[in-house]
Every structure is written in C-alpha cells, then in structure tokens.
N, C-alpha and C positions, 0 to 999 in steps of 0.2 A: 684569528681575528680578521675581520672586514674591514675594508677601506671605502669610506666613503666617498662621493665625488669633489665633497671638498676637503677632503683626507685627512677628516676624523674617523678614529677608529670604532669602529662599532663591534658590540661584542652579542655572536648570538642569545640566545636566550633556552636553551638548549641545555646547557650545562648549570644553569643556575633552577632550572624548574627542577631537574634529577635531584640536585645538593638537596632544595627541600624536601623532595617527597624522600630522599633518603632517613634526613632530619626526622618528620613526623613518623616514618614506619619504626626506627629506633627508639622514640619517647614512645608509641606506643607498645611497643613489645616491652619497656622497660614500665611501663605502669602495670601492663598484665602480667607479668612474670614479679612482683612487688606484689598486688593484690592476690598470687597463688602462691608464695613462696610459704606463705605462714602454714599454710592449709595443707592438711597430711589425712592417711584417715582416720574417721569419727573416732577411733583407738588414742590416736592420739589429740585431738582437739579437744576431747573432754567432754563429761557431764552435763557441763554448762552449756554446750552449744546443741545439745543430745536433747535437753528440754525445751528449746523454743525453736528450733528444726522442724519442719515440718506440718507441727501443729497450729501453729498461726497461718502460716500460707494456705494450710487447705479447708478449715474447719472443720467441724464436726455438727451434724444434723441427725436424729433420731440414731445414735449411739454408732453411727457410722463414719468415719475419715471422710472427706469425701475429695480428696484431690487423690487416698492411696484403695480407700474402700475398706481398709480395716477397720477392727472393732473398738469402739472407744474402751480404755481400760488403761490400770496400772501400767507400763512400760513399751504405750507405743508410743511415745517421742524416741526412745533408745532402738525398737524396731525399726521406725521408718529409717533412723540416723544409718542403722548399720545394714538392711538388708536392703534398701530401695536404691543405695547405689551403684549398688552391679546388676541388679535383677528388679524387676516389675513386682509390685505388692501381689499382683494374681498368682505367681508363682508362692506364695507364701498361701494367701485365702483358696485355693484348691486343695491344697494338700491338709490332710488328717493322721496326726501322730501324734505319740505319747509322749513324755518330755526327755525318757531316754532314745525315741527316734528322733525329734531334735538337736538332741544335743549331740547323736550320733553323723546327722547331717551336718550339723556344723562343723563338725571334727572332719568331714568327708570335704567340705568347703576349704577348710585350714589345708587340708594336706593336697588338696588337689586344684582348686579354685586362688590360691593365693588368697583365702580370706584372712583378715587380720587379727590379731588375740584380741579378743571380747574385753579381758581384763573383769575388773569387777562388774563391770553391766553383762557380762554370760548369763547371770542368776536371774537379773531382772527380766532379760532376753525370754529365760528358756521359761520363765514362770508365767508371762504374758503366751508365747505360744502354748505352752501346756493348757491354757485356761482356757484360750480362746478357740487354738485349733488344733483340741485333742479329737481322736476318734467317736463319732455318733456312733449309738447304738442305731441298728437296721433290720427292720424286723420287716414282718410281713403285714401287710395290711390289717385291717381287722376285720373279720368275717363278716358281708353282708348280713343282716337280718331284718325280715318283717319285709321281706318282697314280695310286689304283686308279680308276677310272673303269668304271661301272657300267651297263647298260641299263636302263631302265624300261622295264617291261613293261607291256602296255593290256591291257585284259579284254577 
C-alpha cells in the first residue's frame, strides 16, 4: 500500500481490476461448460432434437436443404444431426452408393472415425442415403440424328 501526503493509505487499483476480470472469466467459463455439459452426441440427445436440428435453421426451397444442400426427404433431420457434424454435407452429396456401401462406410466411420452408434436412427440414416444418393445409371449419350452436316471449305 501507498502513503499518501496526508497519510492516508491509498490502495492501488491493480489488484482489484485482476479479482474482477478473474471473477467474470470463471462465471463465464462456468455458464459455458453448464450450456455444453448436457450436450453429448446426436446418439445420445435423441430423436427429439434429431427433428428440429437443422431443418428450421436452414430451410428448404425447391426440394433442396439449403443451409446443407441435401435433398428434402424422409430422414434428413437425422442426416444433417448425425453426419454434418464432423464432415461437410458435400462429402455426403458427392458420393454414390448403394445402401450396403453406406452402411459399409459408416461401419468404416465407427471403427476408424470415432463415429458414434447410430442406434435406431441407422435405418432411417441408411434408407434416406439409399434413396437419395444411390448410384445413377451412365450411359452414353444418345446418338445424334437428323444432322445437317456441312463441308468446310479451304481457301
């Protein structure tokens, strides 16, 4: 402490601005570690939060997601919930497979990815990707016909 010239003691201000900011870093670390304690994942939150996940925040326009770009359909609240949180929905809209390469990728997820057990939404999971993004057929064009076909002439 300080001595002042008519020696009263004066006390910096130095140690009491620290106490606060220690103060509010502690309530705030203790409100976000309160707002995340609950929160585990989609495996374990459930169902319930599986259907309004996602699809309110982003909507949907002409049968498209449009905050993930998937397809509107039967079990993408349970998509977005479970596969937009480690990875980007284009990693899922690129790719074309059947619902046993699905389901073989997610199994490929589980043992190598740390992906978490599906539980009952697996079904819904792998029935939504089967539907939406099974393999196209790829053919070949279809054969020009009824061409006027023309000469080039040289100089």
């Amino acid at each position: 402490m300080m001595e002042t010239s008519r020696g009263n003691r004066k006390r910096g201000h130095l140690p009491g601005i620290l106490l606060g900011g220690a103060i509010l870093l502690a309530l705030g670390a203790a409100l976000w570690f309160r707002d995340t304690a609950g929160a585990g994942s989609p495996a374990e939150t459930g169902p319930e939060t599986a259907d309004t996940a996602g699809i309110a925040a982003g909507g949907v326009r002409d049968g498209i997601h449009l905050a993930t770009g998937f397809r509107e359909g039967d079990g993408l609240p349970l998509v977005i919930t479970h596969c937009t949180p480690c990875h980007s929905a284009e990693l899922v809209t690129q790719n074309r497979m059947t619902r046993e390469g699905w389901e073989s990728t997610i199994r490929w997820m589980q043992e190598t990815q740390n992906l978490w057990d599906l539980g009952e939404n697996e079904a819904a999971i792998l029935d939504y990707l089967a539907t939406y993004y099974a393999p196209e057929e790829q053919g070949r064009r279809p054969n020009l016909e009824d061409i006027e076909w023309y000469e080039l002439e040289s100089d």
